[in-house]
Every structure is written in C-alpha cells, then in structure tokens.
N, C-alpha and C positions, 0 to 999 in steps of 0.2 A: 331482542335486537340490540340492546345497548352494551351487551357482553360479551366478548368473545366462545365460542365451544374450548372445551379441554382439548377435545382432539386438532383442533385447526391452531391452536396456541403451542402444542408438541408437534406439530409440525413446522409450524414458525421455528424452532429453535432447534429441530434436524438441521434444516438449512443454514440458518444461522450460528451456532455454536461452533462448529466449524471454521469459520473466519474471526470469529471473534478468537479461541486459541492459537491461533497462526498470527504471532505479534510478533513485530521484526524490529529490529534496534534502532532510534533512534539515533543520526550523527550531528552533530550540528557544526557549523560554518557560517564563514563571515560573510554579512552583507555588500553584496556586491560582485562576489565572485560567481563562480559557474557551479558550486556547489560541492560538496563533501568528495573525497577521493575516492570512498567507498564506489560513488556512481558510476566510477568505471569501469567496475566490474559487472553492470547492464552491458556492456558495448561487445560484439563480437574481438575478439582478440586481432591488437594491430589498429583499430577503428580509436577515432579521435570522434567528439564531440565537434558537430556544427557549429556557428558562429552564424546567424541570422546575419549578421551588425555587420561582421567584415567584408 
C-alpha cells in the first residue's frame, strides 16, 4: 500500500511525458505593463486586448 504498482507509475508518465516535452519559450517583460508582444499572437487577428481598468 505504500508503493506505487509499475504499471499505474507507466501510466502516470503516458500521460504526463507528454506535456512535460511540449516546453514553450519563455518571454519576459516589464513590470507593469500588459505583457510580452508575443501575447498577441493569442488574439484572433485585428482583436486588441481588453482593459478591465479603462
């Protein structure tokens, strides 16, 4: 009971090995602003980021 099975441990890591090799680039940016430029290429094309605030 205190050990995991082999089998349920290789299938923990079907699942997960997968996301773990799917590593995406780091950008970084300054405090304060709305974030990396990168992020706008999330947005459908033409679309601007919201402004809660304004």
């Amino acid at each position: 009971m205190l050990f995991a099975r082999q089998d349920s441990v290789e299938a923990a890591w079907r699942v997960v090995d997968p996301v773990l090799g799917d590593a995406v680039p780091v950008h970084g940016y300054q405090r304060g602003t709305w974030g990396p430029k990168e992020g706008d290429s999330l947005l459908p094309h033409g679309d601007d980021w919201h402004d809660p605030v304004a």
